[in-house]
TIDRENGU-575043 format. One record per residue (C-alpha): x, y, z. Coordinates in pm, whole numbers, plus 32768, in hexadecimal, padded with zeros to 4 digits. Example, Ala and Ser with C-alpha at 12.3 -4.5 7.8 and 13.67 -1.06 7.14 Angstrom:
REM TIDRENGU-575043
84CE7E3E830C;85577F9682CA;
END
This chain:
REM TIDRENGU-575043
81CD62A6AFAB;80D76376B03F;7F8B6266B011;7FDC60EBB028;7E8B601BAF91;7EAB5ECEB032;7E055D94AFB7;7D925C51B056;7D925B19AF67;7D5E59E8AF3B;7CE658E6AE3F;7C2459F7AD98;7BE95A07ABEE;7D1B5AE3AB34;7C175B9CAA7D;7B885C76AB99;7CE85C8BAC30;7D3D5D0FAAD8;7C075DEEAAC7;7C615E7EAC3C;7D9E5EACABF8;7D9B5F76AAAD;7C966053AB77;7D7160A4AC69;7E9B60EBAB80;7D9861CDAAE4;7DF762C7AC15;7E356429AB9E;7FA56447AB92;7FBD6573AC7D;7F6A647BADAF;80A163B7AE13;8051625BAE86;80B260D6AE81;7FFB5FAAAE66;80595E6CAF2F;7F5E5D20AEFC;7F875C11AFFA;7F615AB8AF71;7F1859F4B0BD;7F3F5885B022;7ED15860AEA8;7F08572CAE13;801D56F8AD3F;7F835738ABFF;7EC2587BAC63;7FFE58F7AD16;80DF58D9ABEE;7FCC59B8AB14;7F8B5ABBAC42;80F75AE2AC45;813B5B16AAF6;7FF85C25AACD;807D5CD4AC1D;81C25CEDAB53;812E5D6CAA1A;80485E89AAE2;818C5EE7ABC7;81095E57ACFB;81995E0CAE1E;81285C8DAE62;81975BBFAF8B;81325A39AFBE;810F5996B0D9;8109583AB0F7;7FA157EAB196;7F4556ECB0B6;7E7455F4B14F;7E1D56D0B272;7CEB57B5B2B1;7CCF58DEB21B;7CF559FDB2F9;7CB05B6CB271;7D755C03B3AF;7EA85B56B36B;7E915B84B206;7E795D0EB244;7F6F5D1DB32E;80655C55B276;800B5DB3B133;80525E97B28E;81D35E1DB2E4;82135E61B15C;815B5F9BB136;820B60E4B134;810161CDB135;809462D6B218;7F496262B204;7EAF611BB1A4;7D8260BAB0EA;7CE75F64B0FB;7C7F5EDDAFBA;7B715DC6AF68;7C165D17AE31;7AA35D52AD9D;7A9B5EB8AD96;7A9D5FA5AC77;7B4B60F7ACE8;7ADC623BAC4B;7C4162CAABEE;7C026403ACA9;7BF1630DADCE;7D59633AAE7C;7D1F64CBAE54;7BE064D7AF14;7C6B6401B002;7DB064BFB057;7C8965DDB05B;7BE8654BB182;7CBA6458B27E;7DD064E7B35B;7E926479B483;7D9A648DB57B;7C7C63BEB4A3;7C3C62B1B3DF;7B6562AFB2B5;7A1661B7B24F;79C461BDB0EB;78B96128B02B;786B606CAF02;77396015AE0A;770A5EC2AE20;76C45E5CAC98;75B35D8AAC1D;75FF5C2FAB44;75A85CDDAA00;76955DDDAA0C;77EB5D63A952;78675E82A8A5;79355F18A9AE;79D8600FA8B6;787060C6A882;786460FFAA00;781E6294AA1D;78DB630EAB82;78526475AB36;76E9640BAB73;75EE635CAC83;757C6217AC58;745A6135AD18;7500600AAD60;75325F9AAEE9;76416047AFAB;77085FCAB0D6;76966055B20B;779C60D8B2DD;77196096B428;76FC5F0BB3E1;78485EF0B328;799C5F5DB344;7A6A5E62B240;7A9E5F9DB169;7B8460AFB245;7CB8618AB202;7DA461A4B32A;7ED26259B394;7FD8618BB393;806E6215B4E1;7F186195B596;7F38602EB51A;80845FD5B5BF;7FCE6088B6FC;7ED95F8CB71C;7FAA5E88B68D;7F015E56B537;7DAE5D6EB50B;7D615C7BB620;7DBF5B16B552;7CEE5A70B66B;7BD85AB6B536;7BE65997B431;7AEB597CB30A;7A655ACEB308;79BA5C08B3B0;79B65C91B506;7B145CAFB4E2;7ABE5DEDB441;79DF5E82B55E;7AE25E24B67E;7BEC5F05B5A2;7AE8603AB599;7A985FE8B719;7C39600CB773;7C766116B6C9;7B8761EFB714;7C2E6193B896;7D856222B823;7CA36375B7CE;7C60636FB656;7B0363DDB5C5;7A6A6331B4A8;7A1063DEB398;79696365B231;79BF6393B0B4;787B6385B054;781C62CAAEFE;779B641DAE5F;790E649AAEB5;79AA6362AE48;78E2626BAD90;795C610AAD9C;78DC5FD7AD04;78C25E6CADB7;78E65D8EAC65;779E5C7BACB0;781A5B16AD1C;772C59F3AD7D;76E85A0AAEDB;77EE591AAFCD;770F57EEB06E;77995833B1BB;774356C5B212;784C564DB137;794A574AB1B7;7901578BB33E;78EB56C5B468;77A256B7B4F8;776F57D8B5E9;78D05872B587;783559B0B570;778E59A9B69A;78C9596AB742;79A15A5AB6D5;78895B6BB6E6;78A85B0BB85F;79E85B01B867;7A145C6BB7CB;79175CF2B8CB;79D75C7DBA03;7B0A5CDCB985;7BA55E06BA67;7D065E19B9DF;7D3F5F1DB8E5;7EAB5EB8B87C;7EE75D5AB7C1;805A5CD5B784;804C5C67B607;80E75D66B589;821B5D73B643;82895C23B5C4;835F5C0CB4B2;82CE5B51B381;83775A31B310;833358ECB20A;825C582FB2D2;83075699B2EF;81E555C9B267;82515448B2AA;80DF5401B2C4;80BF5455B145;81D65378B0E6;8140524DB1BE;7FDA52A8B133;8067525AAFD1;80B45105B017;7FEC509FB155;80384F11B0F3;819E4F37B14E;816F5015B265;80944EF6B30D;81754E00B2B4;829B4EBAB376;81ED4EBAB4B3;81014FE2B4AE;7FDD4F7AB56F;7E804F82B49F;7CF94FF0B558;7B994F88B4E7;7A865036B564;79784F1EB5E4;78234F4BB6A3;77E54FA3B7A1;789E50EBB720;78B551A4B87F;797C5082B8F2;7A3650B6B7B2;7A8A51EEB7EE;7B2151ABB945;7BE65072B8B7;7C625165B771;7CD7527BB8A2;7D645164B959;7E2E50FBB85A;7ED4524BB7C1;7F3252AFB90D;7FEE5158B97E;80B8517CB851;821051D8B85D;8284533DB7B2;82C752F6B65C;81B851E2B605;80EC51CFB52C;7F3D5171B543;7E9E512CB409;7D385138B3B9;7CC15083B279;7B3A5077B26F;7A1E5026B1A1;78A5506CB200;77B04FF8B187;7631506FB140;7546509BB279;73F24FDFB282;72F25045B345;72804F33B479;71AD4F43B5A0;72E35003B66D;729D5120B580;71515180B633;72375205B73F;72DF52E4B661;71C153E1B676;71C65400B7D8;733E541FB7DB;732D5529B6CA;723555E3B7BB;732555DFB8C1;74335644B7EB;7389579EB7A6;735257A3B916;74BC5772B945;752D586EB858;74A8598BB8E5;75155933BA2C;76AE597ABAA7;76D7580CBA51;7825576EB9C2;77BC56CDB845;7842556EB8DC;7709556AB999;76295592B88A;76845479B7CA;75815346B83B;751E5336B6CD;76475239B69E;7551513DB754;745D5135B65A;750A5029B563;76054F0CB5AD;76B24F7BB455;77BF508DB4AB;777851FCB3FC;7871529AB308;781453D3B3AA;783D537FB524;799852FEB4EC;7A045428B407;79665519B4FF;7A0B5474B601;7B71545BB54A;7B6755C6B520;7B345620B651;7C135531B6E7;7D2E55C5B61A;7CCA5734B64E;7CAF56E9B7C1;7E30561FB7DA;7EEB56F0B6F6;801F5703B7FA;801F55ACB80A;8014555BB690;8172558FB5C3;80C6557AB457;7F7254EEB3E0;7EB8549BB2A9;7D65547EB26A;7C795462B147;7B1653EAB142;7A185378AFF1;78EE5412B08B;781552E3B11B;78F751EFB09C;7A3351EFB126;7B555281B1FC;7CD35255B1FE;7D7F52FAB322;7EE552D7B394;7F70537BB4D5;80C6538BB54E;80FD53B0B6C1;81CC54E2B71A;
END
């Protein structure tokens, strides 16, 4: 296979992977080249479906057993890398409509020594007939820039092993993107761009992600740090071999009842939360390997009380904070302002609590109702 497209999935609706993927097999047929879609953690339903499309379109799909866990782009595109055979390798959004001279101009344009950028047209909501697209004309809808992303980027495949694939450090999304770019152009490779009048590619629209629901507060700003004080150029990921992940967090989180009942110890988050925290860290880490700590919690609705007049001086101090070299843990006074414990500051502080431990954790589950309610089971490693 001379081009390998891998894609990153998860969760997503089988009509656009359906729509990407008949694009792509639209490839003229002089252009050798594979496709390999990485399903980091679908649900069992949506897995099942994904698998059987994959089949019908001849694509290579993998799964990897991540349910329950965070999504993580890097990981996901990794996992397409140790399956790909390609001498190059393009990285797909599942949304994407390819023009099917898109593998051609490609090959055109990347060799060993660079990678590639390409862009897309991001569509509007009232476009829905994707067959009408035109590629052999100009349109004015928005265009990535390529300077302030890099999600969308062809590779050799050589160069990835080099650096050790995506940096899985990166969970949720972006930056991972901009720390590859930043590592390889270390090993020597120029960048160069497949521009949209040489290629033009279609984002299908989607309602925008509330990334309240979906990232930790100040995530962002963390790993944005984190990416800019990075010196290593070579990460290890891709030198491990991929196996089935265990998941006896999964089984447990399917009947949590029994699980307490055998002796797995159970945590409620109580006010004053700081002091919670310490107690919750106290805990996990006196257990012995192989235990289990369960968290089972409902939250209710915040009313406002004479603490909140603090909470516009803390959030003052907050932006302070935040552009200061600061760790996010010391931004966090808001907690004071009610006696009723926040969905968000104990999801915020779950995820980062299980990013920050992951040698120490042997499986984990989590899944939250957003402002309502969060199951989490941990096993100790």
């Amino acid at each position: 296979m001379f081009l390998s497209f891998i894609i990153p999935y998860r969760n997503r609706e089988t009509k656009r992977v359906i729509r990407c993927l008949q694009f792509l097999q639209n490839q003229r047929t002089d252009c050798d080249f594979e496709i390999v879609l990485a399903d980091y953690g679908s649900d069992a339903a949506k897995q099942k479906s994904i698998e059987a499309i994959c089949h019908d379109f001849g694509v290579n799909y993998i799964y990897y057993n991540s349910r329950r866990q965070f999504w993580s782009r890097a990981h996901a595109i990794n996992i397409g890398i140790t399956a790909a055979s390609g001498q190059y390798l393009v990285i797909v959004d599942v949304d994407l409509i390819y023009p099917p001279h898109f593998a051609a101009a490609m090959l055109q344009k990347i060799d060993e020594y660079s990678f590639v950028q390409y862009q897309c047209y991001y569509l509007p909501p009232e476009v829905s007939d994707y067959e009408q697209l035109a590629f052999d004309k100009s349109y004015h809808y928005p265009v990535n820039s390529i300077s302030e992303s890099g999600g969308l980027i062809a590779v050799p495949h050589h160069a990835m092993y080099e650096i050790g694939g995506f940096d899985e450090y990166f969970k949720v999304w972006g930056v991972e993107d901009m720390d590859l770019k930043k590592r390889l152009r270390k090993i020597g490779l120029t960048c160069k761009v497949l521009s949209i009048e040489e290629a033009p590619t279609f984002h299908q629209w989607h309602p925008p992600a509330s990334t309240e629901e979906l990232m930790p507060t100040l995530w962002l700003k963390a790993m944005e740090k984190y990416e800019k004080r990075k010196t290593e150029v070579k990460v290890s990921y891709l030198s491990q071999t991929l196996q089935e992940p265990s998941r006896p967090a999964l089984k447990i989180f399917e009947n949590i009842e029994a699980a307490l009942a055998g002796g797995a110890s159970a945590f409620t988050f109580e006010y004053p939360t700081l002091q919670s925290y310490v107690l919750f860290a106290k805990t996990f880490y006196a257990l012995p390997s192989g235990a289990t700590l369960i968290v089972q919690q409902q939250f209710e609705s915040i009313q406002a009380n004479k603490k909140a007049r603090l909470a516009g001086f803390f959030q003052r101090i907050n932006r302070l904070l935040e552009r200061l070299s600061i760790s996010y843990r010391v931004t966090e006074y808001a907690t004071f302002e009610t006696e009723l414990v926040s969905f968000t500051n104990v999801r915020d502080f779950l995820f980062y609590f299980i990013a920050d431990n992951q040698d120490m954790i042997a499986d984990y589950a989590f899944d939250t109702v957003f402002q309502n309610s969060i199951t989490c089971v941990l096993i100790k490693k």
